[in-house]
Steps between C-alpha positions, in 0.01 A plus 500: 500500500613283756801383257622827431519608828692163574757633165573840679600316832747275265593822269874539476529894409342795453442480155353152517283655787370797298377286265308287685327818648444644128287125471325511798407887491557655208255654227499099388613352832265246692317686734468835278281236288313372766398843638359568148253227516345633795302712288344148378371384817194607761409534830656309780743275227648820394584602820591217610721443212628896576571384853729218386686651231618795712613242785699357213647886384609535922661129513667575161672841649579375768661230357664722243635756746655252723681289217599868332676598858685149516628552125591854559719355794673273319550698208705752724681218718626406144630775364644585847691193449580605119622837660710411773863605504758343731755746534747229657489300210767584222443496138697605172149435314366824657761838448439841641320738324524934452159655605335637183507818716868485523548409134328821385701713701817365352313541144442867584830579648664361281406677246536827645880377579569451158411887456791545774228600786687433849263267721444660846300391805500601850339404861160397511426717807482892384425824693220740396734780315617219258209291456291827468636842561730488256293379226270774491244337765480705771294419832188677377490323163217297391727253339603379821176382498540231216792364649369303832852493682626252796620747744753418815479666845815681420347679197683265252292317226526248271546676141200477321725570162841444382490888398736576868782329297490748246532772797776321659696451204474879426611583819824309458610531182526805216324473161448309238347278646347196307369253789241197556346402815352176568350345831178465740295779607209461741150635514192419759307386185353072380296380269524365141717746329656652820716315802679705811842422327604505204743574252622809307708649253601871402733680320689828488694687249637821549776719384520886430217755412354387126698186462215284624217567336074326505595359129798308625262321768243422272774304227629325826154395611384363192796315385509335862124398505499357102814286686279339720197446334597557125342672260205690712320842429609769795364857579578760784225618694520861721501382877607661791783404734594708767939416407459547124358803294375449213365138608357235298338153515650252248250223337585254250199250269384225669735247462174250538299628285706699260320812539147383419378505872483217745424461848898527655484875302107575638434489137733851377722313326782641725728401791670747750856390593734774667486862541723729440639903443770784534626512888344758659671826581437494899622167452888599391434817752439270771934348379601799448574413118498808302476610119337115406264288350420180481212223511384192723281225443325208670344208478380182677683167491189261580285726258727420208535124610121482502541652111782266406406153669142519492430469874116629591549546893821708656467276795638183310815642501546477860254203613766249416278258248771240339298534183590844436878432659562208286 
C-alpha cells in the first residue's frame, strides 16, 4: 500500500494517475480485496484490521486528491502555454481566415445573385412602424411577444429581423422587385441554439397582381436548399406569420441521419431550416403598393452553419476557440 501511494506522488499524468487508483480501489484494486477478507476474521482482529484498512482508504484520498489538483494545474498551465498568441509577433505561417458564419452568407447570397436578386441592407437601429407596424404586427399582437426586443429611451430598437428592409425598399422603389437582405438582428434571448445577435437572411419578390405566385416560391426554395446540402428530402408545413399569408415552415431529411431519426432531428427524421409565404396584404397596404403579389422568405445564417459544418453549440461561433477558426 505504502508503495502505491509513493507511485501517485511520482505519477506524471492523469492517465497514469487513474490507473493507479483503478489498482488500489477498484473491483480488483488493493484495498477492495482487503475489505473482502474482513468477512474472514473475528472479534477484536477484525476490527482492528477494519480500523486500519479504512485509515489506509483516508491517506489514499487524500493523497489522490492532492496529486489530482497539482496535475490538473499543470495540465492547464500547459496548454495555456500551447494556446498563447502574441499578437506582436509576425508570421506568414499563420494567414487570416473567413468566419464559417461569413462564408455561408456569401454561399447563400450568392446564389440568390446569380438569380439577379439585388442585395439590400439598411441601419441596424429601426423605429416601431418598420420593424413592426408595417409588417402586420401591431402593438396588441402576441407575436411581439416571441420577439424579446432591445429597446432605446427614444423608442428606437434594435431590429429583431431583417424583414424592415423589405419595407424600406418598398417604400423607395416601384415593382418588380427581386431583393436579398443579409445582416445582424438582435433579440434578448441565450442559450445553446439561441444568442442576442445574430444573423439573418430574407428575400422578396414582387411584381404585378398574379405574376408571383406560392408555386414559384416553392421551385426557388427547393432548388436553393438541394444547393447547400445536396440531394435532401423537403416538405412545406402550414405556419403562421403575421407578414405572409398563406405561411409555411420548410423542413428538409436529416442530413445526419438521412431520414432514419437521430438525436440532432429529436428522432423525426426531419430538420426545420427557413420559413417562408405570400407577403401579406396589410403588408403592401402599409407601402401603398397596389394590384400585387408576391412572396418572402427567411432563414437563419448560424442555423444553416450548424447544418453545414457540423457545429453542436451556437456559442462557438462567437467564443473565439482557434480550433474552430483554424
Amino acid at each position: 500500500m505504502q508503495n502505491l501511494i509513493t507511485q501517485i506522488n511520482q505519477a506524471q499524468n492523469l492517465q497514469e494517475l487513474e490507473h493507479l487508483k483503478v489498482q488500489i480501489n477498484g473491483k480488483k484494486g488493493v484495498l477492495t480485496l482487503a475489505f473482502a477478507q474482513l468477512k474472514d476474521l473475528q472479534g477484536e482482529a477484525k476490527k482492528q484490521k477494519a480500523q486500519e484498512l479504512n485509515t489506509a482508504k483516508q491517506e489514499f484520498e487524500r493523497v489522490f486528491e492532492l496529486k489530482k489538483q497539482e496535475l490538473l494545474h499543470q495540465e492547464m498551465l500547459q496548454k495555456l502555454e500551447q494556446e498563447k498568441i502574441d499578437i506582436t509577433l509576425f508570421s506568414s505561417n499563420h494567414q487570416g481566415r473567413v468566419h464559417y458564419v461569413n462564408l455561408m452568407i456569401e454561399k447563400i447570397v450568392d446564389y440568390f445573385a446569380l438569380l439577379n436578386f439585388e442585395i439590400k441592407n439598411k441601419t441596424l437601429i429601426e423605429d416601431d412602424f418598420h420593424n413592426f407596424e408595417a409588417l402586420n404586427i401591431p402593438s396588441f399582437h402576441p407575436a411581439r411577444d416571441m420577439q424579446d426586443t432591445f429597446y432605446f429611451a427614444d423608442s428606437k430598437l434594435l431590429r429583431t429581423h431583417t424583414s424592415p428592409v423589405q419595407i424600406h425598399t418598398m417604400q423607395t422603389q416601384s415593382f418588380p422587385l427581386r431583393i436579398i437582405a443579409p445582416g445582424a438582428v438582435f433579440r434578448r434571448d441565450y442559450d445553446l441554439t439561441h444568442t442576442p445577435m445574430f444573423h439573418q437572411i430574407e428575400g422578396l419578390v414582387v411584381d404585378q397582381k398574379g405574376k408571383v405566385t406560392f408555386a414559384n416560391l416553392k421551385f426557388i426554395l427547393e432548388n436553393f436548399i438541394r444547393h447547400i446540402f445536396g440531394a435532401v428530402e423537403i416538405r412545406f408545413r402550414s405556419s403562421f406569420f403575421p407578414f405572409t399569408e398563406p405561411s409555411a415552415e420548410v423542413d428538409m431529411s436529416c442530413v445526419f441521419c438521412g431520414g432514419d431519426g437521430c438525436r440532432i432531428c429529436s428522432q423525426t427524421g426531419w430538420l426545420e431550416v427557413l420559413g417562408c409565404g405570400m407577403v401579406n396584404q396589410n403588408v403592401f397596404d402599409s407601402v401603398g403598393y397596389e394590384n400585387v403579389s408576391g412572396y418572402a422568405f427567411g432563414l437563419g445564417v448560424e442555423r444553416f452553419a450548424m447544418l453545414y459544418y457540423a457545429v453542436n453549440d451556437l456559442r462557438s461561433f462567437f467564443e473565439m476557440d482557434l480550433r474552430g477558426l483554424k
